[in-house]
C-alpha positions, 0 to 999 in steps of 0.5 A, spaced: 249 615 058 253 621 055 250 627 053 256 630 049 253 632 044 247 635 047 252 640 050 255 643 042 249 645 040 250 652 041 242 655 042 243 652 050 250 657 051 246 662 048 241 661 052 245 661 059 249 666 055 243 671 055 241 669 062 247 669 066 252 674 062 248 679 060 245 681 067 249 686 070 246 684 078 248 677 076 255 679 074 255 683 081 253 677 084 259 673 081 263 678 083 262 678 090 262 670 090 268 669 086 272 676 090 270 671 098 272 665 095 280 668 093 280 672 099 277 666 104 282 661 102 288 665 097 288 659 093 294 660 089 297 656 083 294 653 076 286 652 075 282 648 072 275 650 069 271 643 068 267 645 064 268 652 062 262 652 057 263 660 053 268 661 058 263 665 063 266 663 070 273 662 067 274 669 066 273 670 073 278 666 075 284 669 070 281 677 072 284 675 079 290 673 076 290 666 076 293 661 070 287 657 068 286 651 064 279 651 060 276 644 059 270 642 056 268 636 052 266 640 046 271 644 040 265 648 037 264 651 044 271 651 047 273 656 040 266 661 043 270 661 050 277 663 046 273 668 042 270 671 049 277 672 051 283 674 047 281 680 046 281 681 055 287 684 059 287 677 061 286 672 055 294 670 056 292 666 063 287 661 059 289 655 055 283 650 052 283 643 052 278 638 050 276 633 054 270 629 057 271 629 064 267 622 064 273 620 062 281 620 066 284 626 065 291 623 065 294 630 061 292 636 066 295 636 073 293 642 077 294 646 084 285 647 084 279 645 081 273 650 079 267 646 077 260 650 076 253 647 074 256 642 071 256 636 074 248 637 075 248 637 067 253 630 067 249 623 068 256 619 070 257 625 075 261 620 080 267 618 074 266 626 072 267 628 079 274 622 081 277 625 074 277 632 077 279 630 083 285 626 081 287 632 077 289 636 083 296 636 088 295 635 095 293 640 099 289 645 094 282 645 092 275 642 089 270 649 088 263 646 086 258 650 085 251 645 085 244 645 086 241 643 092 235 637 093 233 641 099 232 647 098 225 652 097 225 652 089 226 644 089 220 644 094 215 649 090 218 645 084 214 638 087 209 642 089 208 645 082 209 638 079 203 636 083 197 640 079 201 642 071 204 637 067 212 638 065 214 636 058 220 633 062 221 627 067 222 627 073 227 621 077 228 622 084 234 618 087 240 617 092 244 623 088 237 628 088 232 630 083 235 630 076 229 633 070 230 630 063 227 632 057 229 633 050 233 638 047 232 640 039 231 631 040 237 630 044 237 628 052 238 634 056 239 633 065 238 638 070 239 634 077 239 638 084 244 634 087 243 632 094 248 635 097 250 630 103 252 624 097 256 629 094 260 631 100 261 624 101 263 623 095 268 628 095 271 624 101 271 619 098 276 621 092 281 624 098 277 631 099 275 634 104 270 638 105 271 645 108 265 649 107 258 650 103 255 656 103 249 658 099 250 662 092 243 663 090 235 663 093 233 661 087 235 660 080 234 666 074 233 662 069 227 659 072 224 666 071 222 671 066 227 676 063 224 682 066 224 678 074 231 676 073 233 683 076 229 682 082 231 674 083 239 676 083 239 681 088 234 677 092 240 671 091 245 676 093 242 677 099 241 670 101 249 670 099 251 675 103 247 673 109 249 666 108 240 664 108 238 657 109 234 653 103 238 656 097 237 653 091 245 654 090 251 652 094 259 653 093 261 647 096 269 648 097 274 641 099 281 641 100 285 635 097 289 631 102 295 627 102 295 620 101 297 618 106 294 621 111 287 625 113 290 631 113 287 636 119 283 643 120 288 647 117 290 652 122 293 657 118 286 659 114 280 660 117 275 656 113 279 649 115 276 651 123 270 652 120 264 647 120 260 647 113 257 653 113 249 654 111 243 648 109 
């Protein structure tokens, strides 16, 4: 099953729009992800936003200087993304393409890959997640941000469950727990993702995983508009300190040759690192 033309109905990127842009404890939250990951790993080259939406998080990649090809299944929703930046100093770094990322993605070749909330919303994550992976030259990176089955907010979600009823439905399996539910009459999906399937899905597609490391305690959108604030800087916390039981992760790989596993990378601290936090 794809859900295409669930995700062109603008009233969900309103909604994440309002929830995720429009809080500044949120942007400040972003900032602090996005300025680690650059000086973590100094990924230079091309990106690529799979799954750019409005163009949210595609900003926070060109803001610090990279080329970046913004990628999503919708036209209607790629010309909100180009609206939100053409008028930015830094709007001339970012081309739009439209593609289904369950589908090859044969046309884009590029040095890294960022995909945020994504995958979770896709029911063929695994076809989507080989795509972009096989996008990606040798000895760059895969930057996931996904949810996690193990967290405190997975765990009181099933407690909830327990004594009030849900309009949506609940399908636990192999890669997590996935939420279904209708959307104005068209099949919505929210999955927390089990983390370890991904990672070896990841490995599976040549990539090796470097770090996890949790991005949030629990999800904003979950909460009332006037909690929001609260939420994000209680998640910025959990960030900084790198707290166990996070709703979300950051789950960064580097994409090996192929002709061989390719070994912890000396010359960056995070290829000697374990996988940071569960």
């Amino acid at each position: 099953m794809r859900l295409h033309s669930t995700f062109e109905d603008s009233s969900i990127h309103d909604q994440w729009t309002h929830v995720y842009r429009r809080s500044p404890e949120q942007n400040q939250l972003d900032d602090a992800v996005y300025d680690w990951l650059f000086a973590k790993f100094i990924p230079e080259g091309r990106w690529m936003d799979a799954g750019c939406g409005t163009g949210l998080r595609t900003a926070q990649l060109a803001k610090r200087g990279a080329e970046v090809v913004a990628v999503d299944v919708s036209p209607k929703v790629l010309e909100l993304a180009r609206s939100s930046v053409k008028a930015t100093e830094y709007g001339s770094r970012i081309t739009f393409q439209v593609a289904a990322l369950e589908e090859p993605l044969d046309h884009i070749r590029v040095d890294n890959v960022h995909c945020r909330g994504v995958l979770q919303h896709i029911p063929e994550w695994e076809a989507a997640l080989a795509n972009i992976c096989a996008c990606v030259h040798p000895d760059k990176f895969i930057v996931l941000f996904e949810s996690n089955h193990r967290s405190l907010e997975a765990m009181i979600v099933r407690i909830i469950r327990i004594f009030a009823a849900r309009e949506s439905q609940l399908r636990s399996g192999t890669s997590g727990m996935e939420f279904w539910s209708d959307v104005d009459g068209k099949p919505f999906l929210v999955r927390m993702a089990n983390l370890k399937k991904l990672e070896q899905a990841l490995r599976d597609n040549n990539v090796k995983p470097l770090i996890k490391r949790p991005v949030e305690l629990f999800d904003p959108n979950r909460f009332p508009e006037r909690m929001r604030g609260l939420v994000c800087r209680l998640n910025m916390l959990w960030f900084r300190y790198n707290l166990p039981f996070g709703a979300g992760f950051i789950l960064v790989g580097l994409k090996n040759r192929t002709d061989t596993m390719k070994p912890d990378l000396d010359h960056q601290s995070a290829g000697r690192q374990h996988l940071e936090g569960m």
